[in-house]
C-alpha atoms as a printed R data frame, in Angstrom:
   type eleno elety resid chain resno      x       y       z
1  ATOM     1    CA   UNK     A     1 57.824 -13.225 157.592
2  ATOM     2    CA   UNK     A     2 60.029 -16.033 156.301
3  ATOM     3    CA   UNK     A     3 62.875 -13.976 155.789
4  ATOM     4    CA   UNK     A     4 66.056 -14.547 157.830
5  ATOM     5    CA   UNK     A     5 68.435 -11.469 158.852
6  ATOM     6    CA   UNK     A     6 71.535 -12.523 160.050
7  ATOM     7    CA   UNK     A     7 73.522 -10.683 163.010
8  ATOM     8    CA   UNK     A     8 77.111 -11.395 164.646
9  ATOM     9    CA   UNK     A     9 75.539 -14.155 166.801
10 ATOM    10    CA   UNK     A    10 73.875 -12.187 169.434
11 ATOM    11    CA   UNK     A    11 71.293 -14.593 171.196
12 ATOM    12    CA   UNK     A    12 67.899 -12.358 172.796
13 ATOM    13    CA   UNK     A    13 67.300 -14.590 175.896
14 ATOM    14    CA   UNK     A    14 64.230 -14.407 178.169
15 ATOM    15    CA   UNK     A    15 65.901 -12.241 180.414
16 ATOM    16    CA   UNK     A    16 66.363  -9.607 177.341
17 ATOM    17    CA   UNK     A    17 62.977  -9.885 177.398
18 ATOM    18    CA   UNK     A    18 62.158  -9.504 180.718
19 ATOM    19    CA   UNK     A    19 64.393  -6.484 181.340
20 ATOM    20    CA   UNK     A    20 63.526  -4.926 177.917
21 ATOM    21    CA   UNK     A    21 59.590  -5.288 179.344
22 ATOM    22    CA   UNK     A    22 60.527  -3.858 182.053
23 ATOM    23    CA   UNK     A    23 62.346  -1.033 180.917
24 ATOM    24    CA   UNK     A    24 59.512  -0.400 178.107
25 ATOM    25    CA   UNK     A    25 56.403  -1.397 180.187
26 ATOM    26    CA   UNK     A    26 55.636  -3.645 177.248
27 ATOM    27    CA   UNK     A    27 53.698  -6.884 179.251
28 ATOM    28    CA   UNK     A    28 52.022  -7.909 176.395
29 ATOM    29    CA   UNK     A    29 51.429 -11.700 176.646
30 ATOM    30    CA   UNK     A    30 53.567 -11.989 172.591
31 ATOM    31    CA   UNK     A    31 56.575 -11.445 174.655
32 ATOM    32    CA   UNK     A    32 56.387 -12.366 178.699
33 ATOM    33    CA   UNK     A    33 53.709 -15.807 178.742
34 ATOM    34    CA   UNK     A    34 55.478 -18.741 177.154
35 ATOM    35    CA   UNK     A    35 52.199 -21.341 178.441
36 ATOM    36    CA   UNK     A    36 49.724 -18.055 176.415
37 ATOM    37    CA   UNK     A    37 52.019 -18.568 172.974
38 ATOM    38    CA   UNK     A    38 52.424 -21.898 172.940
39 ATOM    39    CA   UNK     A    39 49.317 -22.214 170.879
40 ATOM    40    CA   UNK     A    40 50.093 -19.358 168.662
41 ATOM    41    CA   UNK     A    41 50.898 -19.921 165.818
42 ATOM    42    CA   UNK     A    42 55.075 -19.111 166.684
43 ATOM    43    CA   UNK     A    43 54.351 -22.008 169.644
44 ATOM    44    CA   UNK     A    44 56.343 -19.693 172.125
45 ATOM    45    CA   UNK     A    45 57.589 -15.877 173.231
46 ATOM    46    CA   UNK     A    46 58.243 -13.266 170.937
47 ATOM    47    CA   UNK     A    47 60.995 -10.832 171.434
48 ATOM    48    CA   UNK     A    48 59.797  -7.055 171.522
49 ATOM    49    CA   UNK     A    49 60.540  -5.481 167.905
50 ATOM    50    CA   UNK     A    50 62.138  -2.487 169.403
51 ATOM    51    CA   UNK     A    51 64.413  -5.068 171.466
52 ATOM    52    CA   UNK     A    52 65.463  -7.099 168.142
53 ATOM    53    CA   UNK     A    53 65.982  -3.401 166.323
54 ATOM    54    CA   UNK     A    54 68.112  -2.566 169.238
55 ATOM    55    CA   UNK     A    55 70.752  -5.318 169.160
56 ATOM    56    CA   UNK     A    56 71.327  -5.432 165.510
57 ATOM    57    CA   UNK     A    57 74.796  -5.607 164.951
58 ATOM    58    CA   UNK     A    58 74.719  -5.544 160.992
59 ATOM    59    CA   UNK     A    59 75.289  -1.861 161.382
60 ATOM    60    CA   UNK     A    60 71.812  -1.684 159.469
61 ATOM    61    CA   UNK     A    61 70.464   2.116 160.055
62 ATOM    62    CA   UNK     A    62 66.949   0.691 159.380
63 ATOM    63    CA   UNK     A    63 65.186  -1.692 160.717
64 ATOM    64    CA   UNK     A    64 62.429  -4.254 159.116
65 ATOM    65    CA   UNK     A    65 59.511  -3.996 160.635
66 ATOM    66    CA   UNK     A    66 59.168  -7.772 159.865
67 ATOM    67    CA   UNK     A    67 61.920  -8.775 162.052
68 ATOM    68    CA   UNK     A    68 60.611 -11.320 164.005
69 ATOM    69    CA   UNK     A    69 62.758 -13.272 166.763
70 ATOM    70    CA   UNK     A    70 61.184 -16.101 168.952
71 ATOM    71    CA   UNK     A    71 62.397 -16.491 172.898
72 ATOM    72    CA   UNK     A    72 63.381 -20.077 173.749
């Protein structure tokens, strides 16, 4: 963590999430209960990996498994 990996702009918004939950049947509390992570130590959502991975638009053929991008 503490790295930053710029894309073209592309903004994951909770309904990325949602759908991408959906779609995955990924319900984990990291990604879908903001009041859960609010005390974590990100203090809210995280976006699935596999959803961050999926939108890169870097062209990157590889993807850090350190990526790390919080839902506001």
């Amino acid at each position: 963590m503490g790295e930053t990996h710029r894309t073209r702009g592309r903004t994951i918004t909770g309904a990325d999430v949602a759908n991408f939950a959906g779609v995955s049947g990924d319900f984990n509390e990291l990604h879908t209960d903001a009041e859960a992570m609010a005390d974590s130590q990100f203090g809210e959502r995280i976006a699935h990996g596999a959803l961050v991975c999926s939108v890169d638009q870097n062209g990157d053929t590889v993807c850090s498994c350190e990526l790390l991008a919080l839902v506001r």
